[in-house]
C-alpha positions as CSV (number, residue, x, y, z in Angstrom):
1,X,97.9,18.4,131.2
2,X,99.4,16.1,133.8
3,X,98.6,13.0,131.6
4,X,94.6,13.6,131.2
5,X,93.1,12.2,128.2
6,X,91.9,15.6,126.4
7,X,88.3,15.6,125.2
8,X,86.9,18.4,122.8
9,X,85.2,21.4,124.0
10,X,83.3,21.5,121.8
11,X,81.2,18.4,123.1
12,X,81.5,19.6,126.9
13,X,80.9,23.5,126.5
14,X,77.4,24.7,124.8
15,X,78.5,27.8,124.4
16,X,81.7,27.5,121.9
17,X,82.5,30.1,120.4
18,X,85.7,30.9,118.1
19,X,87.4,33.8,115.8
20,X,87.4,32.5,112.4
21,X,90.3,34.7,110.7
22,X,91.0,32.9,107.3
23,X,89.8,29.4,106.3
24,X,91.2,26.2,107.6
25,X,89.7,23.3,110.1
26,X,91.7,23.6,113.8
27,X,92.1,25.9,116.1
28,X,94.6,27.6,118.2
29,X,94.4,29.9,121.9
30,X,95.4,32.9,123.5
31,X,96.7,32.8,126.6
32,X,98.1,36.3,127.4
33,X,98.1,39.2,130.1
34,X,94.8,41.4,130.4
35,X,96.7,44.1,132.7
36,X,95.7,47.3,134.8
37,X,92.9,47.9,131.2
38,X,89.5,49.4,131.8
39,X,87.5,46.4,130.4
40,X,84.9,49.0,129.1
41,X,87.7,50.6,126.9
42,X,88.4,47.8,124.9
43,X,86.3,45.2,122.9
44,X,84.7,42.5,124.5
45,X,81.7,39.8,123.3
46,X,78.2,41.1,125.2
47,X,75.3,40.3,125.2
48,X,74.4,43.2,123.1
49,X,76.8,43.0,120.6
50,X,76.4,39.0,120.1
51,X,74.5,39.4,116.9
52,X,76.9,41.8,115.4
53,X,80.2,40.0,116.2
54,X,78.5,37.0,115.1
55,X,78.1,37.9,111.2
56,X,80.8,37.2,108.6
57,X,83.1,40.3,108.8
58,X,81.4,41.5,112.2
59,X,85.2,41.7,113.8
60,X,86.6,43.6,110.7
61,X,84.2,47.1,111.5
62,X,86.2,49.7,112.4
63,X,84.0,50.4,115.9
64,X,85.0,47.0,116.4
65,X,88.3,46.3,115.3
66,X,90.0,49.1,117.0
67,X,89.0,48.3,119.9
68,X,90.7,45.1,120.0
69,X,93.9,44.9,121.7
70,X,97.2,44.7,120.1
71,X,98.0,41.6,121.6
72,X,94.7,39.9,120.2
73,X,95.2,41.7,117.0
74,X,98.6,40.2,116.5
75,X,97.5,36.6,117.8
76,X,94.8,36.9,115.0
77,X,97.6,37.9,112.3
78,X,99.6,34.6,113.5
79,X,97.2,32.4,113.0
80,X,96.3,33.7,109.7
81,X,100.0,33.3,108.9
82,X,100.3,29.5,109.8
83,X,97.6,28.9,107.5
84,X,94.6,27.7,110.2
85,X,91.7,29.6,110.9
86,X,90.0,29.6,114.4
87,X,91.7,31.5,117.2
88,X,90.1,31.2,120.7
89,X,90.2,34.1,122.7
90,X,88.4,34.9,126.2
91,X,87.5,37.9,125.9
92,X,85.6,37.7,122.3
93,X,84.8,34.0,122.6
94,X,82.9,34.4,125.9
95,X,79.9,36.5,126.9
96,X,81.7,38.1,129.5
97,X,78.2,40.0,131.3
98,X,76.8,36.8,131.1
99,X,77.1,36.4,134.9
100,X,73.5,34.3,135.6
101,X,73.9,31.5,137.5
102,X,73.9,28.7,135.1
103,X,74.5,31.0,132.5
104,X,77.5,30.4,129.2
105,X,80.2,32.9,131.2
106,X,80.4,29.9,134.3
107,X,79.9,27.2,131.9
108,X,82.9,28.3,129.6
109,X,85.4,29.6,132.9
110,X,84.7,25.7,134.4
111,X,86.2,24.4,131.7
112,X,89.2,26.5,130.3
113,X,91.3,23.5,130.5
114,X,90.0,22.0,128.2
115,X,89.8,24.7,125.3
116,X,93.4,25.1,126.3
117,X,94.5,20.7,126.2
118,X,92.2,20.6,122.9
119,X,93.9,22.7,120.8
120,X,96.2,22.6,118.0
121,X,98.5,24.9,119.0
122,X,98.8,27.2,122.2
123,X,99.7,31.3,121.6
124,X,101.4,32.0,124.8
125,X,101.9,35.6,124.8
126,X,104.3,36.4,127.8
127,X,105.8,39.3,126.8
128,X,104.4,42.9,128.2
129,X,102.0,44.0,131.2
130,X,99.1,44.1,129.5
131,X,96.9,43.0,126.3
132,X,98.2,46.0,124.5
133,X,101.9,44.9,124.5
134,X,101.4,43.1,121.1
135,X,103.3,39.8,120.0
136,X,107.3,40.5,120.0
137,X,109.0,39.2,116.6
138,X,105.9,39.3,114.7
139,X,106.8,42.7,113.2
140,X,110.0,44.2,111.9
141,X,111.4,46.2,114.8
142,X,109.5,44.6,117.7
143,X,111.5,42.3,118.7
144,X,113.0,44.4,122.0
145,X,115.7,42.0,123.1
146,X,119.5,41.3,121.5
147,X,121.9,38.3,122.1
148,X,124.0,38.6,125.8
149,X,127.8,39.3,124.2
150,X,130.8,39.6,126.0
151,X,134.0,40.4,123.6
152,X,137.1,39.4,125.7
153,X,139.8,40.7,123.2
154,X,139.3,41.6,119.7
155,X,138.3,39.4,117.7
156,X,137.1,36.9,120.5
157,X,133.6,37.5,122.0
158,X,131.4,35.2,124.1
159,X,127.8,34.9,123.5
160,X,125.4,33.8,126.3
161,X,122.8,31.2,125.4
162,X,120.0,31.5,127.3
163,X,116.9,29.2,128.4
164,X,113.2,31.1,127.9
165,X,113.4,30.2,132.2
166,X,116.0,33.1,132.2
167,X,113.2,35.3,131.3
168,X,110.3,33.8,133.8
169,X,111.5,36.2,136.5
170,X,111.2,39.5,134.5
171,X,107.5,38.6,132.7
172,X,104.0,39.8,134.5
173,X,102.8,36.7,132.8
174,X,104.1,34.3,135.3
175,X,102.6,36.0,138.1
176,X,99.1,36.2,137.4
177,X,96.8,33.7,138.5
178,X,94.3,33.6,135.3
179,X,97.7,32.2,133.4
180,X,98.3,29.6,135.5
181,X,96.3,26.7,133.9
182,X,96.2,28.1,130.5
183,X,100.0,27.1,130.1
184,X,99.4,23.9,132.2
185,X,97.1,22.7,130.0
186,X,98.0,22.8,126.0
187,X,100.1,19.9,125.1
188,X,101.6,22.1,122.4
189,X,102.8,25.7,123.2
190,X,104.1,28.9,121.3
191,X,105.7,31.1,123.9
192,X,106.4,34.4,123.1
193,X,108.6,36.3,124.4
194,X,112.5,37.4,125.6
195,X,112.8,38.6,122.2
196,X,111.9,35.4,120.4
197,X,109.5,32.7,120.0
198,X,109.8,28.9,121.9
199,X,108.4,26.0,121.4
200,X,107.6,23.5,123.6
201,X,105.5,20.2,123.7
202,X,105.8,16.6,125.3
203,X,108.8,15.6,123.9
204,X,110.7,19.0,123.8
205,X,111.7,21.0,126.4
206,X,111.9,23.7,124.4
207,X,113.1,24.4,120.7
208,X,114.1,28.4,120.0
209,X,115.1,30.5,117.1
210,X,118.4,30.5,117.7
211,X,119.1,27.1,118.7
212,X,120.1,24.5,115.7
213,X,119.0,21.7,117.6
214,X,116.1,20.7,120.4
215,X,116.7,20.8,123.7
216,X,115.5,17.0,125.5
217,X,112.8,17.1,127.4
218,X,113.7,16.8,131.3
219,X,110.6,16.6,133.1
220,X,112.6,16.8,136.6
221,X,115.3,19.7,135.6
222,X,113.2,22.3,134.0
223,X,109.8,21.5,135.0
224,X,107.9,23.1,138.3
225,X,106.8,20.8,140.9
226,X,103.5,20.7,139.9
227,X,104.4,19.4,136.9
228,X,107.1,17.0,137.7
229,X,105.0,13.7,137.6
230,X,102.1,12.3,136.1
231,X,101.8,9.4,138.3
232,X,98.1,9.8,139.2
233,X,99.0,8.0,142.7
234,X,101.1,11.0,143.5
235,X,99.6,13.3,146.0
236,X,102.2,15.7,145.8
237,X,101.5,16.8,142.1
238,X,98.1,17.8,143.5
239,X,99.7,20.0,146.3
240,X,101.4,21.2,143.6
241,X,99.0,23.3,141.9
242,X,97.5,24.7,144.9
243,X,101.2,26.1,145.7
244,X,101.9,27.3,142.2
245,X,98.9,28.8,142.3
246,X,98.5,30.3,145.9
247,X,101.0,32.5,145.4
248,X,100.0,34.5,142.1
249,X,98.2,37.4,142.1
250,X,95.0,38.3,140.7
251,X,93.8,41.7,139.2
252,X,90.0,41.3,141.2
253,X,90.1,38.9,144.0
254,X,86.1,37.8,143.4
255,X,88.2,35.2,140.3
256,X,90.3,33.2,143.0
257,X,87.5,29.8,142.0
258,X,87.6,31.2,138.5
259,X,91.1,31.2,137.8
260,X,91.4,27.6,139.1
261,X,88.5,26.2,137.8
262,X,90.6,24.0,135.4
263,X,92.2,22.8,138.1
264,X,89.1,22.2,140.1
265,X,88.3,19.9,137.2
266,X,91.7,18.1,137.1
267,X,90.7,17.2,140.8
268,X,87.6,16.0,140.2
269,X,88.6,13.8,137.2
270,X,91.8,12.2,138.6
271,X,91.8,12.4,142.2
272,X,88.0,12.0,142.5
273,X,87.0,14.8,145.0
274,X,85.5,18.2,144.6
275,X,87.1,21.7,146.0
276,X,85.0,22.6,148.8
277,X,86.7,26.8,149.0
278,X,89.6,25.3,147.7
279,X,90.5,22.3,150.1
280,X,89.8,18.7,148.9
281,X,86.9,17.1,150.3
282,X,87.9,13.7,150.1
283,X,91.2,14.7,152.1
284,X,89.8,17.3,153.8
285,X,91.9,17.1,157.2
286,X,95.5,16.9,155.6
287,X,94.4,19.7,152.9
288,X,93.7,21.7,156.1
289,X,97.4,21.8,157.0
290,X,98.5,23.8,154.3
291,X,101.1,26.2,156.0
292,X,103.0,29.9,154.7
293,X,106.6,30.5,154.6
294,X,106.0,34.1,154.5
295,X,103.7,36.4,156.2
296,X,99.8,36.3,154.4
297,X,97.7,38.9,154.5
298,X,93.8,38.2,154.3
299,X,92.4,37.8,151.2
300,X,89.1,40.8,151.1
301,X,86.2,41.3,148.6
302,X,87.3,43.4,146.0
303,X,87.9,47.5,147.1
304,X,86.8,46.4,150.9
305,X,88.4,45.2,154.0
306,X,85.5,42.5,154.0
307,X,87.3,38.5,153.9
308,X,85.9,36.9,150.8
309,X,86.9,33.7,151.5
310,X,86.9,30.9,155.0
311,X,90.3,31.7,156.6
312,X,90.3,27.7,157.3
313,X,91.2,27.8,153.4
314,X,94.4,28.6,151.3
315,X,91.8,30.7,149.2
316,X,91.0,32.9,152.4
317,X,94.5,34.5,152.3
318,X,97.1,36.0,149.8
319,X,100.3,34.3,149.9
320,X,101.8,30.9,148.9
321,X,100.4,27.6,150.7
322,X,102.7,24.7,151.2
323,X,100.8,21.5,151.4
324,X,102.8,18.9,153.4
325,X,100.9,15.6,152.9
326,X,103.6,14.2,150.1
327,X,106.1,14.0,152.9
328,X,104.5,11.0,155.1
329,X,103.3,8.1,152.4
330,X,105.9,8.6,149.7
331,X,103.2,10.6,148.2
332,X,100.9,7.3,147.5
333,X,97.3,8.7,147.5
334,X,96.6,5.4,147.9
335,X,98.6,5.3,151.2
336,X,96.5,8.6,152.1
337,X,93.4,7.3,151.8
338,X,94.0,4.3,154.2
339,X,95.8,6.6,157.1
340,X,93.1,9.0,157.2
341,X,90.7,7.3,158.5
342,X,92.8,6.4,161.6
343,X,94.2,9.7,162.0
344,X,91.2,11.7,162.2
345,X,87.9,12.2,164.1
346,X,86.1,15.3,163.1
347,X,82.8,15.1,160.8
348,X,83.0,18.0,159.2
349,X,79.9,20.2,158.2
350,X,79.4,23.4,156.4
351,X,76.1,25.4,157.1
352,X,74.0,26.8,153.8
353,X,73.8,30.2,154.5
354,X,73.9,32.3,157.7
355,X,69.8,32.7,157.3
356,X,69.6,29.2,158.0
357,X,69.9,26.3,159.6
358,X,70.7,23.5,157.3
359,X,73.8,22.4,157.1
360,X,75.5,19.7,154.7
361,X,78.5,17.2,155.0
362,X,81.5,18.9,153.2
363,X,81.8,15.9,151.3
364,X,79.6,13.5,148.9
365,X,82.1,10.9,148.6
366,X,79.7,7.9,149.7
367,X,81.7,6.8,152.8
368,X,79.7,5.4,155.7
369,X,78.8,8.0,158.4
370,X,76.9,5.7,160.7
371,X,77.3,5.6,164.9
372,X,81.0,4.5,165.1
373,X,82.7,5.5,161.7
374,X,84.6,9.2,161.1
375,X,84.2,11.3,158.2
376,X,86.7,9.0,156.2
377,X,84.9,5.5,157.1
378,X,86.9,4.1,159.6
379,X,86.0,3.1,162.9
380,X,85.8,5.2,165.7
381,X,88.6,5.4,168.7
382,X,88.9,6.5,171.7
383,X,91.4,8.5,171.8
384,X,90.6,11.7,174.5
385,X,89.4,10.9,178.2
386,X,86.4,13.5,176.9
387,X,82.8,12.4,176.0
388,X,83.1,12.7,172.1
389,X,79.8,11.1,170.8
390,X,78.6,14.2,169.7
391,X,79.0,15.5,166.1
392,X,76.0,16.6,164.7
393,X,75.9,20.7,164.2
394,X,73.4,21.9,166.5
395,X,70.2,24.3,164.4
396,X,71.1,27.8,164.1
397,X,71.4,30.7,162.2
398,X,74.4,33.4,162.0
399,X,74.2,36.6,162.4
400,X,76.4,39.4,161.0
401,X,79.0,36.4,159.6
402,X,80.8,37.8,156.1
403,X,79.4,36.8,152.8
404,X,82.2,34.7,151.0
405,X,82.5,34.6,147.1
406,X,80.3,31.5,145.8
407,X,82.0,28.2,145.8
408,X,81.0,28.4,142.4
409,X,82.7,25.0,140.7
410,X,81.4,23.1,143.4
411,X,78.3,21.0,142.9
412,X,77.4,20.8,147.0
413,X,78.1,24.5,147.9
414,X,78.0,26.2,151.1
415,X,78.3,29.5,153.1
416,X,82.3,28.4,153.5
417,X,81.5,28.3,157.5
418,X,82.2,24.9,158.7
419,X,80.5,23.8,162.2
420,X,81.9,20.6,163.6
421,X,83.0,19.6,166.8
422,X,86.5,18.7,168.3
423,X,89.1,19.4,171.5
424,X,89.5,22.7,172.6
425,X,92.7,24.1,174.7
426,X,93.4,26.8,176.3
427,X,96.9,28.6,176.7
428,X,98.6,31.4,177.7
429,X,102.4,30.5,178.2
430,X,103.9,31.1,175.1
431,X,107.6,31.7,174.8
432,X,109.5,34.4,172.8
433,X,109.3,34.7,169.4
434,X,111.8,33.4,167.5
435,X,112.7,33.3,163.1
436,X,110.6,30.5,161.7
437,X,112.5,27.2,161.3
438,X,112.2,24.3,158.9
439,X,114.6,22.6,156.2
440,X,111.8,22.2,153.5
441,X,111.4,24.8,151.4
442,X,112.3,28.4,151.0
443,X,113.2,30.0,154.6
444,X,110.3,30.7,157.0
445,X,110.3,34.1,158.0
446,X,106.4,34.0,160.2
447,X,106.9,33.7,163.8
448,X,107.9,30.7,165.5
449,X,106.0,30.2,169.4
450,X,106.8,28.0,171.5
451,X,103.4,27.0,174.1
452,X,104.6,25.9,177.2
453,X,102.5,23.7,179.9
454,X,101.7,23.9,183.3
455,X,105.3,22.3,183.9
456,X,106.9,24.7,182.1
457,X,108.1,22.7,179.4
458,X,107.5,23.2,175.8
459,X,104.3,21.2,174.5
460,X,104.3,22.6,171.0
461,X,104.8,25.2,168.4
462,X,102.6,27.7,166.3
463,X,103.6,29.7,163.4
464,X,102.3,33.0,163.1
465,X,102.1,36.6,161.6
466,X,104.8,38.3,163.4
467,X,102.3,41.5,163.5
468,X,99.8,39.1,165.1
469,X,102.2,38.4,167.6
470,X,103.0,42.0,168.5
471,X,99.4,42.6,169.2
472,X,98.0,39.6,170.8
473,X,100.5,38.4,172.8
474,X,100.4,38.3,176.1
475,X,96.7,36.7,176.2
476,X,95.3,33.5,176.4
477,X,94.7,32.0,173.5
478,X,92.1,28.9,171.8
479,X,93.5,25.9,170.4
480,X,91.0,23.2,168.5
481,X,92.9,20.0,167.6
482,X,91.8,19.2,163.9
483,X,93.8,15.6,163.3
484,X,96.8,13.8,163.7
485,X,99.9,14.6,161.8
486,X,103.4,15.2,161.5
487,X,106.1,17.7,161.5
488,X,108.7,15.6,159.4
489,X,109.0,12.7,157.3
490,X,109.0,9.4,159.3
491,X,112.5,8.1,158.9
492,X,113.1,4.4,157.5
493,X,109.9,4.6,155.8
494,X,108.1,3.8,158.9
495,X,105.3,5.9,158.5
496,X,102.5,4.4,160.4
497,X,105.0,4.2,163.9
498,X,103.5,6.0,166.6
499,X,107.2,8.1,167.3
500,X,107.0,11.2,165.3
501,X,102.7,11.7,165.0
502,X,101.3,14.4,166.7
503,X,97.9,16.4,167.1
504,X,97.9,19.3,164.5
505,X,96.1,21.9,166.4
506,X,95.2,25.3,164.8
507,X,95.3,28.7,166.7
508,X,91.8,30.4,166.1
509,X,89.9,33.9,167.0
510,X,86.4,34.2,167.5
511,X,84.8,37.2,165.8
512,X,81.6,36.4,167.6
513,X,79.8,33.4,167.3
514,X,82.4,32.4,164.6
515,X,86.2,31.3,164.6
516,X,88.8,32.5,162.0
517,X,92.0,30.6,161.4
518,X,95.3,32.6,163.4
519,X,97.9,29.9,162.5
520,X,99.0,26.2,162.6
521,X,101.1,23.8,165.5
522,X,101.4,20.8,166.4
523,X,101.1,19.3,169.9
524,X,102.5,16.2,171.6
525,X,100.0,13.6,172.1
526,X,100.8,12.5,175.5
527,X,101.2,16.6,176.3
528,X,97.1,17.0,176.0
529,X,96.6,18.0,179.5
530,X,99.0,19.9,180.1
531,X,97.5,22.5,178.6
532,X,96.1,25.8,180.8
533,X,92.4,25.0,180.1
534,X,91.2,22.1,178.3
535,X,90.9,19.4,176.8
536,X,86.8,19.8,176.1
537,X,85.3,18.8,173.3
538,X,83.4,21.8,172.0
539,X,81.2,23.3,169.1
540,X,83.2,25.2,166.8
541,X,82.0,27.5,163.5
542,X,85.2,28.3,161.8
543,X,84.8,31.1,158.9
């Protein structure tokens, strides 16, 4: 995937585990659609059946083999037909109530990307809403879809030839987030479905039944963003995958790590930092700055109205996240690196738990945090007429603060409440609501603010929930300033020019002795006081 050397997972996972189904020496994976499916209704490796499905002819017991789904069933009976033998499957090739922590379940989920890039062959089966939809085409009859034909007089007809893209729209498959990096990461795929069966690999776009010849491979035409380059300096193929996956859905909201674990790794291993709740650690400012298009609701634990993740995070809400940091360095990470440490200030920490005090830098990345460096190593600057020169959190606990889902693929986790200090603003003047504007993109349709100063003239702009808007508007509102930033792409590829930065402020709540993220602006620099109340530089615990 994106250009990683693949390593076998069999020498990263412990726990590997395959369906042998006739006799050969590779192996081959499912990636397919579990569905609205009781989980207890179908078979699925535990703990207490371990032994069983482990002896020779285990899967083949009636008790057993019924209550595999059709989909896995057929996946089994392809493979056996192209003559290998070991088929990978989640459900029966993971101990799925192995949920200690630590335990083979984690282990495995961490490092899906891999059983996926590893493999021979990739079974993507597309086609139905759930695991018991079957393989289409594997059987006589099951095929479900005929050829698009148009007869224009007799004896002349038209047929339509269409891409597997055509079907993308119609297919549960490439909505779910647990799909997302299983068909990322093989290097050779099998799709199933539209009626027929595609092929695709990394010099094919995609080869099909009824085509005589391949279609070339056109990484920029018919591939998503995400998977447009595999220039590891590129920051925007790593915004990428946060916005392809941001805006999938997921049957229980507890797997929003899980489903991106791969990814987590693909971070780690090419970009060098760790997801701390989703955001990048390493670039932890201008991951911050992820905006919506659309309206987001909050993402809760699962059958509660309890938030399960920071709101500070893309992971906190349900919606797609647009990234914007690919539009200021001509996506150089390299460039990124360098400008954040002059465009930021903040030294961000995130507490333990809420029963203690402790409390841990968000990031390991062995930059210097000593009297006059920020978080990224660069020097210190003056830029408020505010005494800054404290950072450190002060001790103490939290009471009655949410319990988010573990950071779980994270090797420094915390409590997902950061505590840090920065500016804080005050206003109250904001002008009428008006549609969301922007040229990047699909259409914004939150609500555009305008905040206006004590001189009446417009300082900044906030996007918002226009439900938010209906409810807490007129009241004065807090602004923290989390770095600087900018609104559009410096013209003349004069990006480090003063004329166009600006402070990125976000719009927070407090729900007590915690903040929650409201929206996102931007401020002009020389426009600071102006403000209603403010600037002060104050203690913030953001949730």
């Amino acid at each position: 995937m994106l250009g990683r050397p693949v390593e076998h997972p069999t020498n990263e996972i412990p726990s590997f585990r395959l369906i042998d189904v006739i006799d050969n020496c590779v192996y081959v994976t499912l990636s397919y659609v579990w569905g609205p499916i009781d989980p207890k209704t179908i078979l699925r490796l535990l703990l207490n059946n371990l032994s069983d499905l482990q002896r020779p002819g285990g899967l083949a017991r009636p008790q057993y083999y019924n209550q595999i789904p059709k989909t896995v069933q057929d996946a089994m009976e392809v493979v056996r037909r192209l003559d290998l033998r070991y088929l990978w499957v989640d459900s029966l090739c993971i101990i799925q109530d192995d949920d200690q922590k630590g335990g083979s379940k984690m282990d495995a989920i961490s490092k899906m990307d891999l059983v996926y890039g590893a493999a021979f062959l990739a079974i993507v089966a597309a086609a139905g809403k759930d695991a018991r939809a079957g393989i289409p085409g594997l059987y006589p009859g099951s095929r479900g879809e005929t050829q698009a034909i148009e007869e224009i007089y007799p004896g002349l007809r038209l047929a339509y030839k269409q891409t597997f893209q055509d079907y993308i729209a119609d297919e549960v498959y490439f909505t779910r987030g647990w799909t997302y990096q299983e068909h990322r990461s093989p290097i050779v795929s099998s799709y199933l479905y539209g009626g027929q069966t595609v092929f695709r690999c990394k010099g094919t776009d995609q080869w099909r039944e009824d085509v005589v010849c391949e279609e070339g491979y056109d990484e920029d035409q018919s591939e998503p963003a995400d998977r447009k380059t595999k220039d590891p300096d590129n920051i925007g193929q790593y915004e990428g995958l946060i916005q392809g996956y941001s805006k999938l859905a997921l049957g229980y909201q507890s797997d929003v790590h899980h489903a991106f674990a791969g990814m987590a790794r693909f971070f780690r291993t090419q970009l060098d930092t760790n997801l701390c709740h989703g955001i990048p650690d390493s670039f932890f400012d201008w991951f911050l700055l992820w905006a919506s298009q659309a309206p987001q609701q909050r993402r809760v634990r699962d059958f509660t109205t309890i938030p399960c993740a920071p709101s500070w995070s893309w992971a906190g809400w349900m919606g797609e996240a647009w990234p914007n940091i690919w539009n200021w360095y001509n996506r150089s990470v390299r460039n990124v690196r360098n400008a954040l440490k002059e465009r930021t200030w903040i030294i961000w920490y995130q507490r333990r738990a809420h029963d203690s005090e402790e409390y841990t830098l968000v990031s390991n990345s062995g930059y210097s945090f000593s009297k006059g460096h920020n978080f990224y190593g660069g020097r210190t600057q003056n830029r408020f007429p505010l005494d800054c020169s404290r950072t450190t959190p002060t001790p103490r606990k939290l009471l009655g603060a949410p319990e988010y889902y573990e950071d779980s693929h994270n090797p420094n986790p915390g409590s997902g409440f950061l505590q840090f200090w920065t500016v804080s603003l005050e206003a109250d003047d904001f002008g009428p609501p008006m549609p969301g504007l922007g040229t990047q993109g699909p259409k914004n349709t939150r609500t555009r603010v305008g905040i206006y100063g004590r001189n009446g003239r417009e300082l900044g702009v906030v996007f918002v929930n226009p439900e938010w808007y209906q409810i807490n508007v007129p009241e004065v509102h807090e602004f923290i300033l989390i770095c600087e930033g900018r609104d559009e792409r410096a013209r003349g590829g004069r990006f480090d020019e003063e004329d166009g930065w600006k402070y990125q402020m976000m719009l927070i709540e407090w729900k007590g002795a915690w903040a929650e993220r409201v929206g996102l602006g931007s401020l002009e620099k020389q426009d600071l006081n102006q403000a209603l109340e403010g600037p002060t530089w104050k203690e913030i615990i953001l949730g």
